[in-house]
KELOMAR-51243 format. One record per residue (C-alpha): residue number from 1; residue in one letter; x, z, y. Coordinates in steps of 0.1 Angstrom, whole numbers, padded with zeros to 4 digits. Layout:
N
+-----+---+-------+-------+-------+
|   k | r |    xx |    zz |    yy |
+-----+---+-------+-------+-------+
| NUM | a |     X |     Z |     Y |
...
+-----+---+-------+-------+-------+
//
This chain:
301
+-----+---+-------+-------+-------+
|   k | r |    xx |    zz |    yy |
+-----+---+-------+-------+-------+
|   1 | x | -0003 | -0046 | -0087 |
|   2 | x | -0038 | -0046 | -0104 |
|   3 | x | -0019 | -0039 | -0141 |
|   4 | x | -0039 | -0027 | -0170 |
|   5 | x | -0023 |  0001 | -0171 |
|   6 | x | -0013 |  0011 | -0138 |
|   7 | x | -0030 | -0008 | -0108 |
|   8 | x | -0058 | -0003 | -0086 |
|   9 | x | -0068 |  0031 | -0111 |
|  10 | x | -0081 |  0066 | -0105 |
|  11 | x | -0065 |  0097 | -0118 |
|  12 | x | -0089 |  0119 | -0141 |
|  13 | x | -0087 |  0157 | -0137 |
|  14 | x | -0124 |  0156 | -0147 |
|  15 | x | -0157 |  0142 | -0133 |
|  16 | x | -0163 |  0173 | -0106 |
|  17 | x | -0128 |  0174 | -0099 |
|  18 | x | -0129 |  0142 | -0089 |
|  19 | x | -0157 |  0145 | -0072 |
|  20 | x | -0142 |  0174 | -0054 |
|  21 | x | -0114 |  0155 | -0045 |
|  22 | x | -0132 |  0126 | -0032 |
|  23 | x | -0152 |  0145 | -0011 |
|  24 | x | -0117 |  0165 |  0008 |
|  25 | x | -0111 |  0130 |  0015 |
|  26 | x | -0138 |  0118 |  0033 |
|  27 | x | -0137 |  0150 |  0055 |
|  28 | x | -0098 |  0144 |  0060 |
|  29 | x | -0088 |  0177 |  0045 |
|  30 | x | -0071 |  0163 |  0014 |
|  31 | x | -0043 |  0183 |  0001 |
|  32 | x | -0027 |  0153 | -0018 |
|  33 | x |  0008 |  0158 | -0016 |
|  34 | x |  0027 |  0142 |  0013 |
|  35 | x | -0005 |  0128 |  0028 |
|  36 | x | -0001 |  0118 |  0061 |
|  37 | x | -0008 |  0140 |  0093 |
|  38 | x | -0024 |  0109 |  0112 |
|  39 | x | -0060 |  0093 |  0108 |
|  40 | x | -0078 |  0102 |  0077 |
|  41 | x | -0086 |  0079 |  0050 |
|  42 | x | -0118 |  0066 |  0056 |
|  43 | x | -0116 |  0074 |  0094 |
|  44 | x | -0117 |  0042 |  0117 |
|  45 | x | -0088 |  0034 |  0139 |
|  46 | x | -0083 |  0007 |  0161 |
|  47 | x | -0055 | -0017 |  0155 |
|  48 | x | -0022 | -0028 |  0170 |
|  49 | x | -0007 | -0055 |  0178 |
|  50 | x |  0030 | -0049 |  0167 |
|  51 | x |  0041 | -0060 |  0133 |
|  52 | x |  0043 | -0025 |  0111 |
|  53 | x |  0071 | -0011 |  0092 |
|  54 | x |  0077 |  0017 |  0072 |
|  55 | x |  0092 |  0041 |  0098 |
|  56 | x |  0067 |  0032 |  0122 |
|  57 | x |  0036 |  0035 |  0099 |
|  58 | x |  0030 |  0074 |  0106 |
|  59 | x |  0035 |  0068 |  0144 |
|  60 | x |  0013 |  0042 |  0147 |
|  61 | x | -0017 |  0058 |  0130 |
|  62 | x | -0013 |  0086 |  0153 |
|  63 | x | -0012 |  0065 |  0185 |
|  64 | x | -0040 |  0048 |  0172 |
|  65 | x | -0061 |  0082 |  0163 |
|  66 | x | -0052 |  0090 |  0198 |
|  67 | x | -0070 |  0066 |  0211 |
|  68 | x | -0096 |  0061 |  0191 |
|  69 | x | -0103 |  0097 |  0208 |
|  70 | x | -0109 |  0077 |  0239 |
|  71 | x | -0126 |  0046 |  0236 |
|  72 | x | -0144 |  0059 |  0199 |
|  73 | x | -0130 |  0034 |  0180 |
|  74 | x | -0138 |  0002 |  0198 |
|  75 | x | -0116 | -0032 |  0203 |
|  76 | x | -0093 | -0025 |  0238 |
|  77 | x | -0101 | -0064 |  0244 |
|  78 | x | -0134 | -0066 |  0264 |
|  79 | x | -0162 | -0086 |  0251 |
|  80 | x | -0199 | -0086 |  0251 |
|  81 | x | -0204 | -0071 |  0212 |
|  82 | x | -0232 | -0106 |  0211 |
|  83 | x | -0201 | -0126 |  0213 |
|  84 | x | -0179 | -0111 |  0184 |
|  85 | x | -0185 | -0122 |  0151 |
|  86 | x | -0182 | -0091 |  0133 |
|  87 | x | -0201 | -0069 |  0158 |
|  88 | x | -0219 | -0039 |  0136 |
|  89 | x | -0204 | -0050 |  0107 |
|  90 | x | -0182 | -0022 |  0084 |
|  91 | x | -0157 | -0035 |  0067 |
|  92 | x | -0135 | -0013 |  0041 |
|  93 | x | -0098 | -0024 |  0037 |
|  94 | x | -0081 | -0010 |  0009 |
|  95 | x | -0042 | -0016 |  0008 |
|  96 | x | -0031 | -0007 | -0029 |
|  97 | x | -0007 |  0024 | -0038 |
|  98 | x |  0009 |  0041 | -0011 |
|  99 | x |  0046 |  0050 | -0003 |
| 100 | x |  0049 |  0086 | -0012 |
| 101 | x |  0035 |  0079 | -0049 |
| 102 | x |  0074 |  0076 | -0058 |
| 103 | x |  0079 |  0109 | -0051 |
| 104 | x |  0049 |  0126 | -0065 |
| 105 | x |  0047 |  0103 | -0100 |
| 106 | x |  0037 |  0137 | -0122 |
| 107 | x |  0004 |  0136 | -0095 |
| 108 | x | -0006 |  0102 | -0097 |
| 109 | x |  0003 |  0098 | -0131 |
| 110 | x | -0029 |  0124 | -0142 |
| 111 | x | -0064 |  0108 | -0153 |
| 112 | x | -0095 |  0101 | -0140 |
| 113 | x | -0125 |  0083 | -0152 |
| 114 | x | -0131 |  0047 | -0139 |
| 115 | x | -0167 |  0042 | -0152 |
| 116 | x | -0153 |  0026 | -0185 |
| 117 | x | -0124 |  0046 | -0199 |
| 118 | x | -0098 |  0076 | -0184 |
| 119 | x | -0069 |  0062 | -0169 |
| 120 | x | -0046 |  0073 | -0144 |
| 121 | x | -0050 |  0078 | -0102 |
| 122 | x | -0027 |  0056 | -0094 |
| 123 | x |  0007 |  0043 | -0094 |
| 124 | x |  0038 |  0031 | -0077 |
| 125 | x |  0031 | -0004 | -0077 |
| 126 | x |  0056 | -0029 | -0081 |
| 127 | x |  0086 | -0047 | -0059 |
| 128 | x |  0108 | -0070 | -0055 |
| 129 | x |  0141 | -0079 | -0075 |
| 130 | x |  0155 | -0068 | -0037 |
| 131 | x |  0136 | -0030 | -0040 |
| 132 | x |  0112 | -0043 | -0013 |
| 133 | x |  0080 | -0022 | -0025 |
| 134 | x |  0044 | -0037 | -0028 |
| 135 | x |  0030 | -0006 | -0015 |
| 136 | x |  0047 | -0015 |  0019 |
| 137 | x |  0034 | -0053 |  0017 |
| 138 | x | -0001 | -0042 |  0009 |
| 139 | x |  0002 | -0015 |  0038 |
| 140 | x |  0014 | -0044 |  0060 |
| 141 | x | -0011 | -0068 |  0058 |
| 142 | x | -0039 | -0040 |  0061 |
| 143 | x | -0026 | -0034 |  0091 |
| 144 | x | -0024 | -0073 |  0102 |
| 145 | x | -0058 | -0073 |  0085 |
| 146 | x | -0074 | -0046 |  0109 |
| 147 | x | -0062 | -0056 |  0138 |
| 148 | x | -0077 | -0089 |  0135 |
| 149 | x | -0110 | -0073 |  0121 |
| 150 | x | -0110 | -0051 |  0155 |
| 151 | x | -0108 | -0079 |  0174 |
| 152 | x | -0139 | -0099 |  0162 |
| 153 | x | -0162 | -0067 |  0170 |
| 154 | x | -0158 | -0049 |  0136 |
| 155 | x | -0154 | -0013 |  0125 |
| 156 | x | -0131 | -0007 |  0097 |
| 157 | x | -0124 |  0021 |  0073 |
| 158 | x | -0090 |  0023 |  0059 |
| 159 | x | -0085 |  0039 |  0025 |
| 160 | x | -0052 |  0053 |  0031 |
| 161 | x | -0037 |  0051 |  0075 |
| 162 | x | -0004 |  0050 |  0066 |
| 163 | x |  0026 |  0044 |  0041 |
| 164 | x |  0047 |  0077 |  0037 |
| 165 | x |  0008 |  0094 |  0021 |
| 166 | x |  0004 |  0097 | -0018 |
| 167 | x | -0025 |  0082 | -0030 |
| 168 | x | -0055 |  0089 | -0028 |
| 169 | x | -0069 |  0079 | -0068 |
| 170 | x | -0087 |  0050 | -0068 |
| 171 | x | -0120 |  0065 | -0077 |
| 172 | x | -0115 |  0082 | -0045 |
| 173 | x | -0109 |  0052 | -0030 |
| 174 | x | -0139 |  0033 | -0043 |
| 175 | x | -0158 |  0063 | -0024 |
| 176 | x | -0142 |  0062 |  0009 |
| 177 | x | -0160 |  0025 |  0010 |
| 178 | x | -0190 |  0034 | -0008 |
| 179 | x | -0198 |  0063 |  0015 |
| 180 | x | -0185 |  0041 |  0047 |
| 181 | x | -0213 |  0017 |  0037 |
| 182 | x | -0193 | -0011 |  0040 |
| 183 | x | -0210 | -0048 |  0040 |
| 184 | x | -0176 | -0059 |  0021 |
| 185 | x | -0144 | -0043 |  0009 |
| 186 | x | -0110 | -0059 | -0001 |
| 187 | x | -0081 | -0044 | -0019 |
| 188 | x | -0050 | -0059 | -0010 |
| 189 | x | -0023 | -0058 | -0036 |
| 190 | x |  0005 | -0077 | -0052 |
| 191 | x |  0016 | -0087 | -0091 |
| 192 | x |  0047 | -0080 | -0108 |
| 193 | x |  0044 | -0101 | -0134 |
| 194 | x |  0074 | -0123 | -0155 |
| 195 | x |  0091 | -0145 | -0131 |
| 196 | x |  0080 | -0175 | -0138 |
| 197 | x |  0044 | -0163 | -0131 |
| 198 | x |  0034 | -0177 | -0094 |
| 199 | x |  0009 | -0174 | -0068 |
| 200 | x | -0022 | -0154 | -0057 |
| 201 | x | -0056 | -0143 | -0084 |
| 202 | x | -0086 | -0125 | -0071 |
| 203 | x | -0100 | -0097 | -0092 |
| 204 | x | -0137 | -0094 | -0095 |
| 205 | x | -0160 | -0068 | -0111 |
| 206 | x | -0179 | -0072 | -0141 |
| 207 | x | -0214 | -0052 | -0145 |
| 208 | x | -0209 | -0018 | -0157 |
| 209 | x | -0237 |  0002 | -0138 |
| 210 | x | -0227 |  0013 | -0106 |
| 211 | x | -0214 | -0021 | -0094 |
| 212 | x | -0246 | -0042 | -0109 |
| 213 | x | -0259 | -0051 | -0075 |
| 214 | x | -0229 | -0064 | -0061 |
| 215 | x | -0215 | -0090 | -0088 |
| 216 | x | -0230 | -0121 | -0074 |
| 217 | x | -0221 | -0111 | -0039 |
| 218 | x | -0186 | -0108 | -0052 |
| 219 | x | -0187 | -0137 | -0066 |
| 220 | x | -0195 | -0155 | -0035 |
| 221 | x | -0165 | -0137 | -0015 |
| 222 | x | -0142 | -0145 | -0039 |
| 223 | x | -0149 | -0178 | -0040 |
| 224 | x | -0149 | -0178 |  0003 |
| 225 | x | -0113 | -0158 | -0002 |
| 226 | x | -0097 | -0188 | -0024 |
| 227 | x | -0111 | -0213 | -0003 |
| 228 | x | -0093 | -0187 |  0027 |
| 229 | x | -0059 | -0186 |  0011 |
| 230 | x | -0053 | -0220 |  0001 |
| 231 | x | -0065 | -0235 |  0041 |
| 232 | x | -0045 | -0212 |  0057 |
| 233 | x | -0014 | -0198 |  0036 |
| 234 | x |  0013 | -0219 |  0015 |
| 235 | x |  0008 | -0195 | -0018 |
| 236 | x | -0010 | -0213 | -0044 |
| 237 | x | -0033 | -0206 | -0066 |
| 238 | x | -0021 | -0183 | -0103 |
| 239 | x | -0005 | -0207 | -0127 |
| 240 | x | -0010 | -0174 | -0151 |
| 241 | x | -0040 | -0151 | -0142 |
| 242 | x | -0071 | -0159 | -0147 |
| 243 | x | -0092 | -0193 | -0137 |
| 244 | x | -0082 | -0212 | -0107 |
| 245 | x | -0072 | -0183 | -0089 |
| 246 | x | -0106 | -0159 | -0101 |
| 247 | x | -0105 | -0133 | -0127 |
| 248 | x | -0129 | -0107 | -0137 |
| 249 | x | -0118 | -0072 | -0148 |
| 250 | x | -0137 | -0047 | -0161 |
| 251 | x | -0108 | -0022 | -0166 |
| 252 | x | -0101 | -0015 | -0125 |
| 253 | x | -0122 |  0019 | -0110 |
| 254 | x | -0122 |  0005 | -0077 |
| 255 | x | -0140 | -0024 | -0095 |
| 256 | x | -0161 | -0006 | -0116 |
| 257 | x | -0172 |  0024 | -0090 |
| 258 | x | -0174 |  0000 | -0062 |
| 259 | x | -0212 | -0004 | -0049 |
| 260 | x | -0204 | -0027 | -0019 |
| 261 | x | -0189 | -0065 | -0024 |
| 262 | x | -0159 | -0062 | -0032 |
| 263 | x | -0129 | -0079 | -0045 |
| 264 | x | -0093 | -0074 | -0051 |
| 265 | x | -0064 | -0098 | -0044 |
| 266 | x | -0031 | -0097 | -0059 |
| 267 | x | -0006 | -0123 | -0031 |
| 268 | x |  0013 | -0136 | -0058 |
| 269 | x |  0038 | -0123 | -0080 |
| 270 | x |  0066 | -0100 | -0064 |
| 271 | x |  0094 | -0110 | -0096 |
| 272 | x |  0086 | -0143 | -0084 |
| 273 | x |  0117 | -0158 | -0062 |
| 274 | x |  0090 | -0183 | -0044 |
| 275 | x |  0067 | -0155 | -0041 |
| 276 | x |  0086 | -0131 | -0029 |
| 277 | x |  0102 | -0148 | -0003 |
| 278 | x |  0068 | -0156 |  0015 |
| 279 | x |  0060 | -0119 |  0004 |
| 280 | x |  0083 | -0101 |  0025 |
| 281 | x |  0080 | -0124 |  0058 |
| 282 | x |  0058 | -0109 |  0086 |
| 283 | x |  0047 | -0143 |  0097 |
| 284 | x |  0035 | -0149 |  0062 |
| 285 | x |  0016 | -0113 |  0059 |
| 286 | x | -0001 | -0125 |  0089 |
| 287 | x | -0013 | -0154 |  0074 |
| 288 | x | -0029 | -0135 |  0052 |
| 289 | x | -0047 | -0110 |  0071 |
| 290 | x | -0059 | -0147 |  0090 |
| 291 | x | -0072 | -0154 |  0055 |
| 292 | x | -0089 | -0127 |  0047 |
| 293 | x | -0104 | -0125 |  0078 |
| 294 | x | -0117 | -0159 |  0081 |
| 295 | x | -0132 | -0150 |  0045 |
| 296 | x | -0147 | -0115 |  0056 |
| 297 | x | -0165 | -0139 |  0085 |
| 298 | x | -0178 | -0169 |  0065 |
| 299 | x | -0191 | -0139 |  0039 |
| 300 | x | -0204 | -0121 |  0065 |
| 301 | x | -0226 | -0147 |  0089 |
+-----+---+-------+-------+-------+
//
């Protein structure tokens, strides 16, 4: 959930703390509480093919840092890179909150500055009226997401590799894909809104400095993403947020920081019965990765 007060946001111990913080990250030698043992944020791993879950999550990013030890990286399906559409393309996924941040709310709950205004690292996200938690959705159809980006020839970097991590802030975040060099980035998250609010909004920056360069080319991915979502998944467009599915935020650090195009979806509404029940299907998560793949590639060539 992209909230004002408690989306995709950074934590603010101070600029050079965060800086500081940022920069354990990218070397994977964070010391965020409960952050996973497996692949480092930022690092590339390739994909897999099984659907993930929330006990398997830490297993499966070590499997796939163990190979990515072997083969560097790289797809497992052979193909001449010429014939991928994503060959030497970076691509920086971003799958909003993370699973331990219910355990460690005093942490994520301290500020950092998001270009604008101090707000705080990060939170919980929302859920379901069942429990079922939108930091689990998001990490699920990352996961779908970089399988499929694998596939087509492209290297990924992963904010967070798994769901049981807390964090990282969402400054830090916004610098995991900066430094990456990423031609695009998405942030995959959903709403918790009132009920009767229903289906999907994309979040775009708005100038503030750092992201300047990169508005129009947001923009155009947004409008590739909507086009994406309604072809190929049943969730319509926001009866409630913003414009015929668009709508610009100037209050979001991973916005605001962000110096690749970049946008930020919210799947619909998670207090939303309709929502919700696409929300928590794995065939329907799925469809979504397909979407925002299919948007990644018409952005991208």
């Amino acid at each position: 959930m992209a909230s004002r007060h408690g989306g995709w946001q950074i934590h603010g111990i101070g600029r050079l703390a965060a800086l500081v913080a940022a920069a354990a990250i990218m070397t994977g030698c964070s010391s965020l509480p409960g952050l996973s043992s497996g692949a480092a944020p930022g690092e590339t791993v390739p994909a897999t093919s099984a659907a993930p879950t929330a006990t398997s999550s830490a297993a499966q990013d070590s499997a796939a840092h163990d190979s990515a030890a072997h083969d560097g990286g790289a797809s497992a399906r052979p193909a001449s890179p010429a014939s991928l559409p994503l060959a030497g393309e970076v691509v920086g996924v971003d799958p909003g909150h993370n699973g331990g941040n219910f355990t460690h709310t005093a942490y994520i709950a301290h500020l950092i500055w998001n270009g604008r205004e101090w707000e705080t690292c990060n939170t919980t996200g929302t859920e379901t009226n069942a429990g079922y938690t939108e930091a689990q959705f998001n990490f699920n159809v990352a996961s779908y997401l970089r399988a499929d980006l694998v596939a087509d020839g492209a290297r990924v970097v992963m904010t967070r590799t798994s769901d049981d991590g807390v964090g990282p802030c969402v400054n830090e975040r916004a610098a995991i894909i900066n430094t990456a060099h990423a031609d695009v980035g998405i942030a995959i998250h959903a709403d918790g809104a009132a009920p009767g609010g229903h289906g999907f909004a994309i979040l775009v920056p708005v100038a503030d400095g750092p992201n300047d360069k990169v508005i129009a080319a947001s923009a155009t991915f947004a409008d590739d993403l909507r086009a994406a979502m309604l072809a190929s998944t049943s969730m319509p467009v926001s009866n409630y947020d913003g414009v015929d599915g668009i709508q610009p935020r100037d209050d979001l650090a991973g916005l605001n920081l962000v110096q690749v195009p970049m946008v930020l979806i919210e799947v619909g509404n998670m207090r939303n019965a309709t929502d919700a029940a696409l929300q928590v299907a794995p065939a329907f998560q799925q469809e979504v990765a397909r979407a925002i793949l299919a948007a990644i590639v018409k952005f991208l060539t």
